[in-house]
N, C-alpha and C positions, 0 to 999 in steps of 0.2 A: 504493500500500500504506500502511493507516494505519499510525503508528508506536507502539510499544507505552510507554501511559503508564499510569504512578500516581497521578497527581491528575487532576482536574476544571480545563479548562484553558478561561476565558471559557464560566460555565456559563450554560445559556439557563434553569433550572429558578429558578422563583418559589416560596417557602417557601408551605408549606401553611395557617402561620396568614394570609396575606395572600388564601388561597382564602376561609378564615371569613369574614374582613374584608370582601370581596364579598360574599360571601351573606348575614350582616348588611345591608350597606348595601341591601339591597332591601326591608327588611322597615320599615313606616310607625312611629315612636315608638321605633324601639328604639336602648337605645346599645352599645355595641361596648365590650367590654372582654377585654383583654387580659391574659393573668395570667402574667406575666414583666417583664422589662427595658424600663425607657424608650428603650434605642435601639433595641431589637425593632420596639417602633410607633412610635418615628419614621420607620423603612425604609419600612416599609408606607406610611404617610403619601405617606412621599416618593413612594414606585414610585406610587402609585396616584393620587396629583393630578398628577402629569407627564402620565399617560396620557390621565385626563378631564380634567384642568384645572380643577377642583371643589376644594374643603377638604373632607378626609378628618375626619370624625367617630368619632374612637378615642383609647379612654382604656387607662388601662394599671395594673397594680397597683405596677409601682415597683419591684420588686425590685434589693435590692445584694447585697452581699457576702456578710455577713454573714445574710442570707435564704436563699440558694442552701444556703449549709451545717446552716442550722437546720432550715429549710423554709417553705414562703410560705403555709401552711396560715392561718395569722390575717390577713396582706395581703392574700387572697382577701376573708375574711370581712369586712376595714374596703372595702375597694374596693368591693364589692356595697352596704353600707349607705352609704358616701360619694356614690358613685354614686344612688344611690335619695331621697337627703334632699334633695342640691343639684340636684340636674338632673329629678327627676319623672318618669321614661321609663315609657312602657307597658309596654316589657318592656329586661331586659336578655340581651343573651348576652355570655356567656365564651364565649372562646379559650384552650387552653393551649400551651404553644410546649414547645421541647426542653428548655429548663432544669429547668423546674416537673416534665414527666411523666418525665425521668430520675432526678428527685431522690424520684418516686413521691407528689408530692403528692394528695390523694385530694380534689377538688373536689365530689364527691357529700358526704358529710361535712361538710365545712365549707360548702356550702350548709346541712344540718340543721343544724350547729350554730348558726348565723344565725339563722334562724328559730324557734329553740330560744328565743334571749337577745331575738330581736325580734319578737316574734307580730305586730307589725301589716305585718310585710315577708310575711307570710304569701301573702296573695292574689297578691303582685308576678309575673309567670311570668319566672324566670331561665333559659335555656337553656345548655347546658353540651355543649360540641363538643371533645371530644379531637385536638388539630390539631399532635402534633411534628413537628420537621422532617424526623423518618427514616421516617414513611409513605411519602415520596412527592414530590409538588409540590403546585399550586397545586390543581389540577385534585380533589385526592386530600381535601383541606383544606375547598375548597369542599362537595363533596358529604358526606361528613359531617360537615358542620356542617347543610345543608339536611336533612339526613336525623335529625338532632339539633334542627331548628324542627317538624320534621312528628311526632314522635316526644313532644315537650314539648306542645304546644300544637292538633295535631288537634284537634277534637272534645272539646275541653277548655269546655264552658261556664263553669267557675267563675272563668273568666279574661273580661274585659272589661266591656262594658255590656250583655251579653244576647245573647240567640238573634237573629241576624241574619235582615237580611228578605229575601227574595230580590228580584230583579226580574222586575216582571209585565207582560205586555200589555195592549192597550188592554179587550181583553174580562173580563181577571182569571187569565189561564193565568200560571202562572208559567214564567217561560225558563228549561229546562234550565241547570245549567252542567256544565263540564269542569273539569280541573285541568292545569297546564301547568308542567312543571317543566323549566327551561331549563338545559344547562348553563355554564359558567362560559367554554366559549369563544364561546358567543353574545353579540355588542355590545348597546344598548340599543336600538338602530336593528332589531336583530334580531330583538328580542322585541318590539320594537313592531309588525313586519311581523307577527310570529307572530302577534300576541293579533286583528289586524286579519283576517287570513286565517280563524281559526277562528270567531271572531265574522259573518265573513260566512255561516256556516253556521247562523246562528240563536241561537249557543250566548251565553250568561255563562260569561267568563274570567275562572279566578283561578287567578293564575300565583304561586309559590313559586322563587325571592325574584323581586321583583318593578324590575330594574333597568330600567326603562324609564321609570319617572316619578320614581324616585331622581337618579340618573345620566345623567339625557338632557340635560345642559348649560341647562336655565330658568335663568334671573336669578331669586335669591334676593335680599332686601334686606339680610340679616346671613347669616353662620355660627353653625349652631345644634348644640350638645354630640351631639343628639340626629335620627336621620334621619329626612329631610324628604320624605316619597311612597313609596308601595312596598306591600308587600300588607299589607290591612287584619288585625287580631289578630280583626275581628268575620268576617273570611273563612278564618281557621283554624278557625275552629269549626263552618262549613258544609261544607269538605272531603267528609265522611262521605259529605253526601247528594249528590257530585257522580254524574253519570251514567259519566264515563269520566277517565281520567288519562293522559296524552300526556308522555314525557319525550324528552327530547334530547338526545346526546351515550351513548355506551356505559357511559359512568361514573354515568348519571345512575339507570340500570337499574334500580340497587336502594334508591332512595328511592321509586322508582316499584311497586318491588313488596310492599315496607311497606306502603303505602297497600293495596295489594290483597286483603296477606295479614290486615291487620290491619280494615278497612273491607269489605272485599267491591267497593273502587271496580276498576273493568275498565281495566286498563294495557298500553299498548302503546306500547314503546320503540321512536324511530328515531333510529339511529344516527349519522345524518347526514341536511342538508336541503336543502344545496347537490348542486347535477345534476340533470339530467332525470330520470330514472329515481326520484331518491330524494325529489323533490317529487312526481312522479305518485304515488309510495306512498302518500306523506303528505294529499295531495289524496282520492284514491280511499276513504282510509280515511275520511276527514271526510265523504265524498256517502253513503256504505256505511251508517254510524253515526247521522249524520241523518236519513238520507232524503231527503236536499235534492237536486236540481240543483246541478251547478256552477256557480256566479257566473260571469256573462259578462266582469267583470271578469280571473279567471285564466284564464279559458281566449285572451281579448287577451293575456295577458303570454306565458302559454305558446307562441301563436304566433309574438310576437314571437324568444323565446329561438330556439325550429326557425327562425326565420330568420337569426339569430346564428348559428349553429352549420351553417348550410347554408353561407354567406357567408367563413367565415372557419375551417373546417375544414382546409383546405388548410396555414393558419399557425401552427395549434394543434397540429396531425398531427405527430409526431415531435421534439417539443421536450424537451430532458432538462430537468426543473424536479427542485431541490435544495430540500427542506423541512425545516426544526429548526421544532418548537413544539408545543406539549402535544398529548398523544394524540389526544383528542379532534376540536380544528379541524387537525391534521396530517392525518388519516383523512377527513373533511369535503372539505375543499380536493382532498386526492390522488388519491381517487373519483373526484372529479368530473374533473379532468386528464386520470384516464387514461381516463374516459368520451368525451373526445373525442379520445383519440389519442393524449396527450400520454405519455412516459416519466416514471416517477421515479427518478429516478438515487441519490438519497439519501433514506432518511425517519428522521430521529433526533429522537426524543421524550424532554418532559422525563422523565416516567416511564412504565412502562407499566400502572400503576395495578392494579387488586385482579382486574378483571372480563377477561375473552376478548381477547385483541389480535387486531384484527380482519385482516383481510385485503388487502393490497394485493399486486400483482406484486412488489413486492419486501420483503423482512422491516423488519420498523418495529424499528428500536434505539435504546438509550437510549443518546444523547451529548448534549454539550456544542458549543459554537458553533467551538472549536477543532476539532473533528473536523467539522464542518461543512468550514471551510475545508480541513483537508486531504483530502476526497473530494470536493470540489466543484467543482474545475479542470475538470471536460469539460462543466461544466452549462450552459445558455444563458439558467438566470434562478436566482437563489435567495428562496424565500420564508421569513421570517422576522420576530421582534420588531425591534424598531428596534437593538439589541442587534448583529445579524447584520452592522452597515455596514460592520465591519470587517473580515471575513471577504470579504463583497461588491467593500472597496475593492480590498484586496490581492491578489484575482484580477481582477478588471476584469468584474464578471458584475451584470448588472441584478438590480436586489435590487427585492421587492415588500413592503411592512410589511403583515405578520397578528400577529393576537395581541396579549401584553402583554407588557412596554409598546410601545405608539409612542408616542414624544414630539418625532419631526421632522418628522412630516407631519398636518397642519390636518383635525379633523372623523371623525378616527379615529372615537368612540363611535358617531358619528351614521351610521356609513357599515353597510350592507344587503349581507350577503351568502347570504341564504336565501330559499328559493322560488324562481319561476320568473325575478320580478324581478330578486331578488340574484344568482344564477347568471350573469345577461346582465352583472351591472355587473363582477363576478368576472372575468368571462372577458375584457371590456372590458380591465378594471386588466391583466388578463394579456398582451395583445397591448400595448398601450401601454408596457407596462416591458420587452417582450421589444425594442419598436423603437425 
């Protein structure tokens, strides 16, 4: 029986502006700014180089004391031109945190007013993401902020170097593209499988944000103000003509369906991509859409997974597995578990976000990593951030790292948990931490 608390006790929830902060870092030139407190983004900083081992590129407006009670209405407007003079970014985005949007500062505004005193900041595209910390979490943060880059800069031609080219074949056809809007519990490892899997359908991918060539751990020679790979500002503006729009994760829904309502692009959300069942979906729609065959390549992996799960059904079958971690990759993972047998004995989420909670055999709640540990004694594995070891140590139950952060186990970003592939290495990690 859990015990009845009134505070948040070892919470597992990651603040929402650290969601922006992701979805910024996906985007090619742009710099990250934060409109609050310098120990605000230093957290982020911290939580978010632990995890990838990378220098976080985020700037901050500074705010003190004496701002919070006035209001940080003109520290916006010098952070934007401070920003724009010494560092040169393609674009910028704001974040605002709890301080700024309690105190009601109105960042639409003092963008105009900017622009007002500086006509040549006029062309710059500043994106502006309302991200306090009492939306939600991390998960909540991220997407709109991405629904805040798709919303600013679509099909915005007056922004970059021009109409973008597309790519064409050897004959002069140009390749279709897609739009791929990933969400925030996908690693970079993830959305590289992604972008690879659709691509082998014929298609050009352009993925919104784009953490796979940000955040995939290359050897940079410096740390640059400003992020380094990610989706191009000459690829927001071909959006429009994409043929179809692919999101991922449930939260991700309604950035996906902006694009629809607002473009006429054809959107179709899958909620998860991990399990058999929820890659066949995701497959069948790709052959459907194209028109293509199936690459002989997935249909090798898929065989491989049915031998997986022929093999090792037996150790999968009736396992109670304990999951804390944002809605999203909680509902991901937990499908798939109980696809092959497995119990969920616990599922607490950071938040349960804006959109449908979806469905698992047992109700997804929001807790904290303390209530973790106190329903988790009959489990025989707990999955969690790296966060969770202590819950883990103090009952003696194998613990698996999902989510953010891990920062005690090597190659996190880089590790695949989607598709047919990802599912086998998933289910792999799974038996391996159960024995």
């Amino acid at each position: 029986m859990t015990k009845l608390r009134h505070y948040n006790g070892n919470p597992q929830k990651n603040s929402p502006a650290l969601g922006a902060t992701l979805a910024y870092l996906g985007v090619n030139g742009l710099l990250a700014l934060l409109h609050g407190s310098q120990g605000c983004s230093s957290f982020i900083r911290l939580q978010l180089s632990r995890h990838y081992k990378e220098p976080i590129p985020l700037n901050s407006t500074a705010l003190l004391e004496e701002s919070v009670i006035f209001g940080g209405w003109d520290h916006l407007k010098k952070g934007i031109a401070v920003a724009a003079d010494k560092y040169k970014p393609q674009i910028i985005g704001v974040m605002s945190s709890g301080l700024t949007e309690t105190y009601g500062d109105d960042m639409v505004s003092a963008l105009a007013s900017l622009r007002t005193e500086r006509p040549d900041l006029q062309d710059l595209p500043v994106v502006l993401a309302g991200t306090p910390d009492y939306i939600g979490s991390m998960q909540e943060g991220y997407q709109r902020t991405v629904e805040a880059l798709l919303m600013t800069l679509a099909g915005q031609s007056n922004y970059g170097p021009g109409k973008f080219k597309g790519i064409r074949t050897a004959d002069g056809a140009e390749i279709p593209s897609v739009i791929l809007l990933p969400g925030c519990h996908l690693t970079p490892g993830d959305v590289d499988e992604l972008k690879e899997i659709v691509s082998s359908f014929g298609y050009k991918v352009i993925t919104v944000p784009d953490l796979s060539i940000s955040l995939d751990g290359h050897a940079e020679l410096e740390a640059a103000p400003v992020v380094q790979g990610g989706t191009l500002l000459e690829e927001f503006q071909r959006l429009p003509e994409c043929k179809a729009c692919f999101s991922f994760g449930l939260s991700m829904g309604k950035s996906g369906e902006f694009l629809k309502n607002t473009f006429g692009v054809p959107h179709v959300n899958f909620p998860s991509l991990t399990g058999l069942t929820a890659t066949d979906k995701f497959i069948l729609t790709l052959a459907e859409i194209s028109g293509k065959e199936i690459p002989e390549k997935l249909l090798r992996q898929r065989s491989r997974l049915l031998d997986t799960l022929a093999d090792y059904h037996d150790a999968l079958g009736g396992q109670k597995v304990a999951i804390a971690l944002e809605m999203d990759l909680l509902y991901s993972l937990g499908s798939c578990l109980v696809e092959v047998g497995s119990e969920i004995s616990v599922a607490l989420a950071a938040s349960l976000g804006a959109g449908n909670t979806p469905a698992l055999p047992i109700p997804i709640e929001v807790g904290d990593l303390e209530t973790l540990e106190e329903r988790a004694g009959q489990s025989n594995l707990i999955i969690a951030n790296s966060n969770g070891r202590q819950a883990a140590g103090a009952l003696k139950i194998p613990h698996l790292r999902a989510g953010l952060p891990v920062f005690d186990r090597a190659g996190y970003p880089q590790k695949c948990w989607i598709g047919y592939q990802g599912t086998q290495l998933f289910l792999f990690d799974t038996l391996n931490s159960l024995s």
